[in-house]
N, C-alpha and C positions, 0 to 999 in steps of 0.2 A: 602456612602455605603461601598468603598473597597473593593469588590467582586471583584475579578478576572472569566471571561465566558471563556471557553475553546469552541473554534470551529473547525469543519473539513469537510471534503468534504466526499463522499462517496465511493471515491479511496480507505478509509483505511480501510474499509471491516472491521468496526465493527458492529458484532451485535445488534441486538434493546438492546436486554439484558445489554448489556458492555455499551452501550452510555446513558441507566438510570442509571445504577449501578455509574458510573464516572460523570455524570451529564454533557454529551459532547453534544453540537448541532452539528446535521450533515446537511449539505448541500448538497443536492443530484445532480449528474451529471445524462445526458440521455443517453439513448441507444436507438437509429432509428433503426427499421425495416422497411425499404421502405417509408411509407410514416407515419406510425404509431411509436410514441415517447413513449419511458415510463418511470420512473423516477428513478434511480436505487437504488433499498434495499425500495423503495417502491409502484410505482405500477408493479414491476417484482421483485422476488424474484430469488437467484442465482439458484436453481433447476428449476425454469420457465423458464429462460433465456438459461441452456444449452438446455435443450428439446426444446425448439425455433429455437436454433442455429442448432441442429443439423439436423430439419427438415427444415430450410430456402434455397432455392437456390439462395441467397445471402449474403455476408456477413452483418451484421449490421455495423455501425458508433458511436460514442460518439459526445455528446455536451457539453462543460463545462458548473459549473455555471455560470451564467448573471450578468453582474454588480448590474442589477436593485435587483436580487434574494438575493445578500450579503445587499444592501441598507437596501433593510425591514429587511432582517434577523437582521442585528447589529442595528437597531434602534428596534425593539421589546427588544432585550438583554440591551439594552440601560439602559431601563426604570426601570431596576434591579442592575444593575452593571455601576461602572465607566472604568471601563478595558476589553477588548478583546482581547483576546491572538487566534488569527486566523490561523493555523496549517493544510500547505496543499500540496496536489500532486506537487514533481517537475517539475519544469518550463519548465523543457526539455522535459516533458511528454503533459502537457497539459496547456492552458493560465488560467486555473481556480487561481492561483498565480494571478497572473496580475489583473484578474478580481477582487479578493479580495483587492490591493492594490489601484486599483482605486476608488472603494466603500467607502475605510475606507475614502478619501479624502474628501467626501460626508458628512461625520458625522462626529456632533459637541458634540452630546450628549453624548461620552463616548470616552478615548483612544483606537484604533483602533490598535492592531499590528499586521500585515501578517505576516507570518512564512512561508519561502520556505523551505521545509523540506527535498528537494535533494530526497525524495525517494517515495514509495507508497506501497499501499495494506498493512499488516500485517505490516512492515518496520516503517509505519506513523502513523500504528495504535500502535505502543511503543510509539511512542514520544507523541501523543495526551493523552495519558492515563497516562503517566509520569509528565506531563506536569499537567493535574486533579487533581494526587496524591498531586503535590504542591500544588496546589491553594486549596484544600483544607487543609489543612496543615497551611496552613499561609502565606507560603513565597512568596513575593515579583514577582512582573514583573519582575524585573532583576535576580532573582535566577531560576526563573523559565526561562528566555532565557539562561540561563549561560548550565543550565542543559541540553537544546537544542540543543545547541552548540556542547557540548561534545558527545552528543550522536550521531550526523550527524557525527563527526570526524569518531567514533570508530562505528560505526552500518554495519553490512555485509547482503546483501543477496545474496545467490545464488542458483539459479534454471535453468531448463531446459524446453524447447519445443520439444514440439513432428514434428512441424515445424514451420517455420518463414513466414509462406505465412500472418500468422495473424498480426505480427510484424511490418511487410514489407508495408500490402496494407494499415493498420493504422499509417503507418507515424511515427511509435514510433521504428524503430529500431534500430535510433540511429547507433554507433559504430561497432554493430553487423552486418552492410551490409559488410563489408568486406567478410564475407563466406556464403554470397549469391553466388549459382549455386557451393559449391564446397562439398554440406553435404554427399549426397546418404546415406550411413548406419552412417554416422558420425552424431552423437547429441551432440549440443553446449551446453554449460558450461556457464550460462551467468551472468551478475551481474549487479545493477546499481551503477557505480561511483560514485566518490566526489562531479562529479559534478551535477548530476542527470540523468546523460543518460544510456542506455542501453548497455551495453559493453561485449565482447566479454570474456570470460576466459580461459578452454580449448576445446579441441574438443574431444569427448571420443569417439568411436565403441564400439554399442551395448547398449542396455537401463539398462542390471543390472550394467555394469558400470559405467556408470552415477548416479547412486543409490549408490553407493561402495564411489562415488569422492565426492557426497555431505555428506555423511555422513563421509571423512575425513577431508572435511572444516570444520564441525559441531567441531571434532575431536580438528584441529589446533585452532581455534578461544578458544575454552576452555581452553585450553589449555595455553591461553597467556591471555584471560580475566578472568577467573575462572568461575566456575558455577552460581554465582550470578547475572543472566540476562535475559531478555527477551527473550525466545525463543521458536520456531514454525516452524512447516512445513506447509505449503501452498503447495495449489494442485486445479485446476481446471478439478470439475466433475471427479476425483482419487482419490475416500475416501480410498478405499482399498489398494492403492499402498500406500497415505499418511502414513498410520495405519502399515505399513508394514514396511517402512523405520523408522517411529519413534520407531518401537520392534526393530529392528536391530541394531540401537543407542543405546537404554538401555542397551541388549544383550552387547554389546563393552565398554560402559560407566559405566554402572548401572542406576539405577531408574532418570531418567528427569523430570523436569517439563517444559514437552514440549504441547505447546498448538497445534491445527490441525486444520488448518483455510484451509477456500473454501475461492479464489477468486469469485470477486462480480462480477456483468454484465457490468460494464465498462472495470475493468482489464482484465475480459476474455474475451471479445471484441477483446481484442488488443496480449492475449497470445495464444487463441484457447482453447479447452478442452487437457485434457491429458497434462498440465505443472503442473510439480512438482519443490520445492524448501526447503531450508532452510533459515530463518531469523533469525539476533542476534543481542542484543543490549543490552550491559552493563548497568546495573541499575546503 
């Protein structure tokens, strides 16, 4: 056969759209509301999810996927292709990695490769989609991890919470518990590292600041990568803030092809409504 399957999880907040278009399987994580599960980007959609969230007097939780859920998934893909190039939320975020590498162990009927992609949302949704562009293309499982590779070195995100209480109670705040109890008007600046965690960057007073600081990251990264790259603002349930800091970039840049992605009901789980960010990643 020779086919190369590109697979990912539903951390990277691609649309139905982009996942036919790229021809990408996605594997859906859950999101609990008490006692009631739903599968995310399919039976909750990201506008069903904040409207939930914001009437629950609870927070919700995530569930990776299940060993068993990659098993069937990569022997279905099996029966098409000899290679799996499987591309997913980092490990520092969630065991869905782990769960994929233990699956692939399971299956004889095609090569199995996990991808710890060090990052998520938007961030995994470059590399998943880049990583398409090849395998359609032609090239090779090793050119297509090579290109992986480079892009996990050099890939930036950086965004903002409105607070860390969502961070915090989901166990993903990583790095960023250092300036627990010390924000009051102060909003953090944050980023996921090389290594996949959540990490602290600076602390700015006042929210249009923070709009001013990501849109000079936006600034310096081009600056040293050029324009030829992947790149997005992400915003949870802040289409209008999104829409606003992307004119202000143009406005200082000129014309971007900058795309404006909504975090899905997993990653907003864990950042709250009202996070905004930038993502970049050199093609």
């Amino acid at each position: 056969m020779g086919k190369i399957a590109i697979v990912t999880d539903s951390t990277a907040d691609l649309t139905k759209q982009m996942a036919e278009e790229y021809d990408i399987t996605v594997a859906p994580l859950s999101v609990n509301f008490g006692d009631k599960s739903f599968l995310d980007g399919i039976e909750i959609s990201p506008e069903e999810f904040y409207k939930k969230l914001r009437s629950s007097d609870r927070l919700p939780t995530t569930s990776q996927v299940s060993v068993g859920n990659f098993v069937e998934l990569y022997k279905k893909l099996a029966e098409k292709v000899d290679t799996i190039i499987s591309i997913h939320i980092s490990d520092k975020l969630s065991g869905t990695y782990q769960a994929a590498v233990l699956a692939a162990k399971e299956i004889s009927e095609a090569e199995i490769v996990p991808v710890n992609s060090k990052t998520v949302t938007t961030s995994l949704s470059f590399q998943v989609r880049m990583a398409a562009e090849e395998a359609r293309k032609g090239s090779s499982k090793e050119e297509i991890l090579k290109r992986l590779e480079k892009a996990q070195e050099q890939q930036k995100i950086f965004f903002s919470v409105k607070t860390l209480e969502f961070l915090e109670k989901g166990g993903r705040i990583g790095k960023a518990q250092a300036l627990l109890g010390t924000l009051l008007n102060i909003k953090p600046i944050l980023t996921v590292d090389r290594e996949g965690y959540v990490a602290p960057l600076e602390k700015i007073r006042g929210h249009k600041k923070v709009l001013q600081k990501l849109a000079a990251f936006y600034g310096e990264f081009i600056d040293e990568h050029g324009p030829n790259c992947f790149q997005a603002i992400l915003h949870a349930a802040a289409e209008e803030e999104a829409k606003g800091l992307k004119a202000a970039i143009e406005e200082k840049f000129g014309p971007q092809n900058i795309e404006i992605s909504q975090l899905g009901p997993v990653v907003g789980t864990h950042t709250g409504p009202g996070a905004i960010g930038v993502v970049l990643t050199p093609r």
